[in-house]
VEXLUM-499796 format. One line per field, with one value per residue: chain; residue in three letters; x, y, z of N, C-alpha, C in turn; residue number from 1. Coordinates in nm, 2 decimals, decimal comma, padded with zeros to 4 digits, m for minus. Example, Ala and Ser with C-alpha at 12.3 -4.5 7.8 and 13.67 -1.06 7.14 Angstrom:
<atoms>
chain c(A/A) .
res c(ALA/SER) .
n_u c(01,32/01,28) .
n_v c(m00,57/m00,22) .
n_w c(00,78/00,71) .
ca_u c(01,23/01,37) .
ca_v c(m00,45/m00,11) .
ca_w c(00,78/00,71) .
c_u c(01,32/01,29) .
c_v c(m00,33/00,00) .
c_w c(00,78/00,79) .
n c(1/2) .
</atoms>
This chain:
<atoms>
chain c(A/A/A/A/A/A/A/A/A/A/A/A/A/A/A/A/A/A/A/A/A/A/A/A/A/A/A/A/A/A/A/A/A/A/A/A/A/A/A/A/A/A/A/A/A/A/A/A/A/A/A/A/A/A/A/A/A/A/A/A/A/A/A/A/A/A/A/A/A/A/A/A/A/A/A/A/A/A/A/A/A/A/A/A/A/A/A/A/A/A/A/A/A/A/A/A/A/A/A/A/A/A/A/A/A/A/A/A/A/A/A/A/A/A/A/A/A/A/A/A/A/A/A/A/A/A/A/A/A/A/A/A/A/A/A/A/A/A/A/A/A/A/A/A/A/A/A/A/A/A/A/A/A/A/A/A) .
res c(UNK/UNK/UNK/UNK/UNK/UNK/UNK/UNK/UNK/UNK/UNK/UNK/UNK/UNK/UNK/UNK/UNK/UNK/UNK/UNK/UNK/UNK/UNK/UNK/UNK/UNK/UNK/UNK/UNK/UNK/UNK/UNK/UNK/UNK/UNK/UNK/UNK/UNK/UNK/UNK/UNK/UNK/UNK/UNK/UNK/UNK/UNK/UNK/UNK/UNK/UNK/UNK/UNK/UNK/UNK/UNK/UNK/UNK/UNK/UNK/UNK/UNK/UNK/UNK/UNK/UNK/UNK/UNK/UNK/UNK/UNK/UNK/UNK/UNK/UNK/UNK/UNK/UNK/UNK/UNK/UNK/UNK/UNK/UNK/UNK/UNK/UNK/UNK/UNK/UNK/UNK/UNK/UNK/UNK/UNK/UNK/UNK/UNK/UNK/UNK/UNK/UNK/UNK/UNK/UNK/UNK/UNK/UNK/UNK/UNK/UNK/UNK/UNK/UNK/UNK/UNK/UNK/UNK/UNK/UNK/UNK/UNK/UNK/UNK/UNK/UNK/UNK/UNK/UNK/UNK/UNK/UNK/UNK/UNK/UNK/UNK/UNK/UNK/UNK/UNK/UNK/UNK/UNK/UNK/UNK/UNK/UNK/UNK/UNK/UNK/UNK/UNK/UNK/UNK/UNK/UNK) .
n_u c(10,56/10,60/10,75/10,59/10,39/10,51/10,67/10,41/10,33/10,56/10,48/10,28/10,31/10,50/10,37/10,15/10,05/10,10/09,81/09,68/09,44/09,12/09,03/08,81/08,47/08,42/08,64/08,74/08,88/09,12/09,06/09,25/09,14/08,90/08,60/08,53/08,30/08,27/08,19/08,21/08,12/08,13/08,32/08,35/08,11/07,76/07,52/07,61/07,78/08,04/08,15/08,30/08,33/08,49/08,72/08,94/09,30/09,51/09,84/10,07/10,10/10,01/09,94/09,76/09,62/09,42/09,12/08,85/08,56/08,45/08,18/07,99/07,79/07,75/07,62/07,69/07,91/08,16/08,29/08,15/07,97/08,12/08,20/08,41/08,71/08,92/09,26/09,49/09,69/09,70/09,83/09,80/09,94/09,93/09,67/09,55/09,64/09,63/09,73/09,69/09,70/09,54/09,47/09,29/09,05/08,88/08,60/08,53/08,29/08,37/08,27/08,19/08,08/08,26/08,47/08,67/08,96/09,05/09,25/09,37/09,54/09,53/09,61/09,59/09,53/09,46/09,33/09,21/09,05/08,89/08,64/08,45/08,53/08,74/09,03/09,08/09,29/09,37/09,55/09,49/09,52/09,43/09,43/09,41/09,32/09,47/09,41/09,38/09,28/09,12/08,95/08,68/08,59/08,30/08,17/07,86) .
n_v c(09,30/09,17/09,35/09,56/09,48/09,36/09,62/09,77/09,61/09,65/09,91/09,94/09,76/09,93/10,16/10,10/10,10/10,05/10,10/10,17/10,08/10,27/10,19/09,96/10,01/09,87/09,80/09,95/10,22/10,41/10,70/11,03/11,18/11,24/11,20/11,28/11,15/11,14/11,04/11,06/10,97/11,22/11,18/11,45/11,47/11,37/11,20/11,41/11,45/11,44/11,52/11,47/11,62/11,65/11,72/11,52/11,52/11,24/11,18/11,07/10,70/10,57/10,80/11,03/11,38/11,65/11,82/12,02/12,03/12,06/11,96/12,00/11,84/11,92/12,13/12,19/12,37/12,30/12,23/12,37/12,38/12,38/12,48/12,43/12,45/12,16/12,07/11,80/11,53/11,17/10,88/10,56/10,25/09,96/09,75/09,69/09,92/10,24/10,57/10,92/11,30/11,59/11,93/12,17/12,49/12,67/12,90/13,07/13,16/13,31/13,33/13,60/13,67/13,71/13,68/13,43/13,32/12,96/12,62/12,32/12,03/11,72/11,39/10,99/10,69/10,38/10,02/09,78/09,49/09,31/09,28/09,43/09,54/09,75/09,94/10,22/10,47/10,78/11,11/11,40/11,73/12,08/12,41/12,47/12,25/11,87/11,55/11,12/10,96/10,63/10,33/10,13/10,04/09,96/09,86/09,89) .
n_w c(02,63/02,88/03,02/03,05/03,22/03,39/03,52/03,58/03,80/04,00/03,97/04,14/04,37/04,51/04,53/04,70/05,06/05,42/05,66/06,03/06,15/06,26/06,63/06,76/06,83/07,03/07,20/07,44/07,54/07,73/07,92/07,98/08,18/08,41/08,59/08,93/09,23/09,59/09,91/10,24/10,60/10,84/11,10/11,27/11,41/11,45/11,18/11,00/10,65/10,45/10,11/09,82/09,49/09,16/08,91/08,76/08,60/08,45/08,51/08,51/08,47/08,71/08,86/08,95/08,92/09,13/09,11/09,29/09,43/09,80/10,00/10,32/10,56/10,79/11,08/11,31/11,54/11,57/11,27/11,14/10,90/10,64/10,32/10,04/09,88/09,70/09,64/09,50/09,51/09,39/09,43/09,30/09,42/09,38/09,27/09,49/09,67/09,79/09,79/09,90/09,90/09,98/09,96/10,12/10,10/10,24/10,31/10,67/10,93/11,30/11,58/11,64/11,38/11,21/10,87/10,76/10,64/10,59/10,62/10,57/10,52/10,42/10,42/10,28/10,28/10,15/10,14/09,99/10,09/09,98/09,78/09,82/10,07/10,28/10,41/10,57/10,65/10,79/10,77/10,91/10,89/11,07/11,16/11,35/11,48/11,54/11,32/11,33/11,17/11,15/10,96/10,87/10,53/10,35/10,11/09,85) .
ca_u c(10,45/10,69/10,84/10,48/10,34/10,68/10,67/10,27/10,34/10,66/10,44/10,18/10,37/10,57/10,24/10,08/10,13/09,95/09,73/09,65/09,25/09,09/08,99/08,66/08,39/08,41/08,78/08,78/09,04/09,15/09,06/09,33/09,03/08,77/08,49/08,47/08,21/08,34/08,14/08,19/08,03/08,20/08,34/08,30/07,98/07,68/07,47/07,69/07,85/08,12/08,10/08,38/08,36/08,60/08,77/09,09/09,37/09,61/09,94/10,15/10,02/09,94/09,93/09,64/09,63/09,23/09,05/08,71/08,45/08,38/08,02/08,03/07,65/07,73/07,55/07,76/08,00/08,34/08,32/08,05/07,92/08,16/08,19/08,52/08,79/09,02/09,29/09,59/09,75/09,67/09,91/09,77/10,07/09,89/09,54/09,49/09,65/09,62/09,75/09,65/09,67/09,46/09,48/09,18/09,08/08,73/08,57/08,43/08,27/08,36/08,15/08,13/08,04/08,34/08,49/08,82/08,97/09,05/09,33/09,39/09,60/09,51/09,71/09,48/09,53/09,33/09,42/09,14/09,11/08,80/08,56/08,36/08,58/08,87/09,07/09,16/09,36/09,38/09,62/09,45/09,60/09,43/09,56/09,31/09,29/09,50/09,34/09,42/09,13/09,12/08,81/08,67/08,49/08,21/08,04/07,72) .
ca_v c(09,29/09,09/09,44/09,63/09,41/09,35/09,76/09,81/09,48/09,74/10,03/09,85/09,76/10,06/10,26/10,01/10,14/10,01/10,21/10,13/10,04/10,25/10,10/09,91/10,04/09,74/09,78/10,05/10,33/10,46/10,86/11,06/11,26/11,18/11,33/11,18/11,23/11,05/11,06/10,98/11,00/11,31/11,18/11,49/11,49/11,26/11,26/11,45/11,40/11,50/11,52/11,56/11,63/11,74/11,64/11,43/11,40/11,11/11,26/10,94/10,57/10,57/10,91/11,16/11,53/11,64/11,99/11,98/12,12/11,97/12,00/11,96/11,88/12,01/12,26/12,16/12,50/12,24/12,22/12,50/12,31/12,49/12,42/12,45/12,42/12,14/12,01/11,72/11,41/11,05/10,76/10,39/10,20/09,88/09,71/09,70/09,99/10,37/10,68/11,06/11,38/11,72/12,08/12,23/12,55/12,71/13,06/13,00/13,26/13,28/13,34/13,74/13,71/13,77/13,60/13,40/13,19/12,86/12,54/12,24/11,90/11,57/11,21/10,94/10,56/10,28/09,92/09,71/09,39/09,26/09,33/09,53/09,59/09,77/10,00/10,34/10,57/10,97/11,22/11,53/11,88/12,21/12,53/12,47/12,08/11,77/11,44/11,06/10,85/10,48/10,26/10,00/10,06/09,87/09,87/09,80) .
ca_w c(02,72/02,99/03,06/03,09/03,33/03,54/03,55/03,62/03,91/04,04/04,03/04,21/04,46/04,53/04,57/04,84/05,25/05,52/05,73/06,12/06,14/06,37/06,71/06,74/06,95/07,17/07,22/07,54/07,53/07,90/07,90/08,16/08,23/08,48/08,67/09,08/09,34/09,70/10,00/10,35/10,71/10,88/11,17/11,40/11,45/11,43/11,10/10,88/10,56/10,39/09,97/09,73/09,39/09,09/08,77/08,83/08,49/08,51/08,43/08,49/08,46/08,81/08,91/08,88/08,98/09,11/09,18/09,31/09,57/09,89/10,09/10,41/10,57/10,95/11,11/11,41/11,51/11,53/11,15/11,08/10,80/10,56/10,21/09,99/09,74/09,74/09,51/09,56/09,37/09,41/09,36/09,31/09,44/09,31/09,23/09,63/09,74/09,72/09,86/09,79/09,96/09,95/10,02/10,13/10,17/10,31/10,45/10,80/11,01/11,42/11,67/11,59/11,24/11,09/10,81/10,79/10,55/10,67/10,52/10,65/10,42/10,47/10,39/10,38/10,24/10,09/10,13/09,92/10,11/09,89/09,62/09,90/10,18/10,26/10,57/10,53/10,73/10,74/10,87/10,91/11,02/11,06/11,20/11,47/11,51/11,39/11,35/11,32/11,18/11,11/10,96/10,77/10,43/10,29/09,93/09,86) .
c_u c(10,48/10,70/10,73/10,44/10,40/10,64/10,53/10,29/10,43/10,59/10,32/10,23/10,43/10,47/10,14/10,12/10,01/09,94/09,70/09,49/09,21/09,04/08,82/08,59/08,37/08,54/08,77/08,90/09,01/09,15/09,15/09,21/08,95/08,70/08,46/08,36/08,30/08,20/08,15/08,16/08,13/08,23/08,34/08,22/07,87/07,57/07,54/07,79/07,89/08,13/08,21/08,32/08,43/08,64/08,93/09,17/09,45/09,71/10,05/10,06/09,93/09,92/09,83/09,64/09,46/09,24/08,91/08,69/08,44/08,25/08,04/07,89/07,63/07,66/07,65/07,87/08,18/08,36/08,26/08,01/07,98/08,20/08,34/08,61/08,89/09,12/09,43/09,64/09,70/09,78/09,85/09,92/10,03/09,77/09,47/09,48/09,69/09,65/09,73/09,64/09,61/09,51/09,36/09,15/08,90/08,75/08,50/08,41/08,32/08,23/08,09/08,12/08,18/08,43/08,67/08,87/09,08/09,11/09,35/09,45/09,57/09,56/09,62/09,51/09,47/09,39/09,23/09,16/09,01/08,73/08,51/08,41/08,75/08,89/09,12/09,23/09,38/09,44/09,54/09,50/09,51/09,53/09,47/09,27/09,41/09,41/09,40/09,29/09,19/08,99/08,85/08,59/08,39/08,13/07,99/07,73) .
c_v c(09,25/09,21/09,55/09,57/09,37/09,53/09,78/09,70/09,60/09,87/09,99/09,87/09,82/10,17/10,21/10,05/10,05/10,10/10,15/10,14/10,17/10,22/10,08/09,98/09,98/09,74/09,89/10,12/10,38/10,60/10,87/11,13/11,19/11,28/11,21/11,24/11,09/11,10/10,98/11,06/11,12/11,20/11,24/11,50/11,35/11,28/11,38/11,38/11,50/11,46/11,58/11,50/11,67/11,65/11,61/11,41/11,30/11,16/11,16/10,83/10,56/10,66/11,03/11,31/11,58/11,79/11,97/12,07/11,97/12,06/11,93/11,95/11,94/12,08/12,28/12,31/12,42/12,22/12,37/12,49/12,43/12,45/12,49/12,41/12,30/12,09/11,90/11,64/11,28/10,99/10,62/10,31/10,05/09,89/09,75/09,81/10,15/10,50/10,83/11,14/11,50/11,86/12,11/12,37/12,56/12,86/12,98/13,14/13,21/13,35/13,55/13,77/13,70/13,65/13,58/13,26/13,03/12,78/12,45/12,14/11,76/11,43/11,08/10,82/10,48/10,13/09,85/09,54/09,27/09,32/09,49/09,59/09,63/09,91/10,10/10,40/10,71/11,05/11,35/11,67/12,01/12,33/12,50/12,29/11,98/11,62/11,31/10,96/10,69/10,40/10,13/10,03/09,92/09,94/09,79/09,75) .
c_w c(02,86/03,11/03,12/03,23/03,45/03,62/03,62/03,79/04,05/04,09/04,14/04,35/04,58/04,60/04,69/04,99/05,29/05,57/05,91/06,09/06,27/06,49/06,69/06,83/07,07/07,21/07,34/07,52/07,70/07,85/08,04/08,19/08,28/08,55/08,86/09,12/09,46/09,81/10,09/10,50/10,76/11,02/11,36/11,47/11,37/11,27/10,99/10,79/10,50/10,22/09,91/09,60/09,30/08,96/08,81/08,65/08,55/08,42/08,44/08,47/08,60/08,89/08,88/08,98/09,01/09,17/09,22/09,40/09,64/09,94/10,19/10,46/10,70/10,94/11,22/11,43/11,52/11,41/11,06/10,95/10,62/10,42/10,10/09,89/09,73/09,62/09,57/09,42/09,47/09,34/09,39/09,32/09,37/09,26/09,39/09,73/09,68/09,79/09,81/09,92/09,90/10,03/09,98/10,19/10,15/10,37/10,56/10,86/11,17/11,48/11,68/11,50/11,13/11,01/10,81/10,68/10,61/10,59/10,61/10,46/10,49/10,35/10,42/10,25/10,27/10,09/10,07/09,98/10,04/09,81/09,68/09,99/10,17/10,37/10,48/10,62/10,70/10,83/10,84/10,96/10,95/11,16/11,41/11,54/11,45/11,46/11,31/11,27/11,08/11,08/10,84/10,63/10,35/10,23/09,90/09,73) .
n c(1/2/3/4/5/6/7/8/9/10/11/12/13/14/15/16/17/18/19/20/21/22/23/24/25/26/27/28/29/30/31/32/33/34/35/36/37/38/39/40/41/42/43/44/45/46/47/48/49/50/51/52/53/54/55/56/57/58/59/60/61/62/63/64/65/66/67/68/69/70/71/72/73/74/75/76/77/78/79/80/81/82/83/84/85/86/87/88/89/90/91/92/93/94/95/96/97/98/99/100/101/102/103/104/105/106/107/108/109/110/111/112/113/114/115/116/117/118/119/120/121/122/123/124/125/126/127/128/129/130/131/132/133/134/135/136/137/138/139/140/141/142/143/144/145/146/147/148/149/150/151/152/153/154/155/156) .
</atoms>
């Protein structure tokens, strides 16, 4: 009886795994996938705004790759309120700070109608100096302009 019950204990045993649980609902998982929207004042002109949107993976820890549309709201003819494709990478260097560039491209019409496709890349970092505020900087180059901008941001 010693020898059954030793054996049945053995098989027991033998036949037991663990399993991982899986996560709770309240436990958050980090997706690489995301969906942005950005928006900020256009610079060239007064009353416009500039509008990105796109889906961004995260292909390292702190690295994400993005494609999107921008809208541009000019009417103005130094931007020609043109609307377009753009895509880049972002690197978060920390919690505070963040750098990312884009390639953008666009059609624009000139002044006789005719159509012309249009590219410009822009370099543009994020320094987080509070909850709400924080300095950016942007290198900008087209084929037809380059630019240098500097500000302050604030969230509401």
């Amino acid at each position: 009886m010693r020898i059954l019950i030793a054996l049945s204990g053995l098989w027991l045993a033998l036949s037991a795994h663990a399993v991982t649980l899986p996560s709770l609902p309240s436990e958050p998982s980090r997706s690489a996938h995301t969906v942005f929207l950005y928006s900020d004042p256009n610079s060239q002109t007064f009353d416009s705004w500039v509008i990105d949107s796109g889906y961004a993976y995260n292909v390292f820890r702190n690295v994400d790759l993005y494609v999107g549309a921008r809208i541009n709201s000019s009417n103005a003819s130094i931007n020609g309120g043109s609307n377009g494709f753009l895509s880049g990478v972002s690197y978060k260097v920390n919690e505070r700070v963040s750098v990312k560039s884009t390639l953008y491209s666009s059609t624009k019409y000139d002044d006789q109608k005719r159509r012309y496709d249009a590219f410009s890349a822009e370099l543009s970092s994020r320094l987080r100096l509070s909850e709400n505020l924080d300095l950016h900087a942007t290198l900008d180059y087209q084929e037809w302009q380059q630019g240098i901008e500097f500000g302050i941001g604030f969230r509401f």
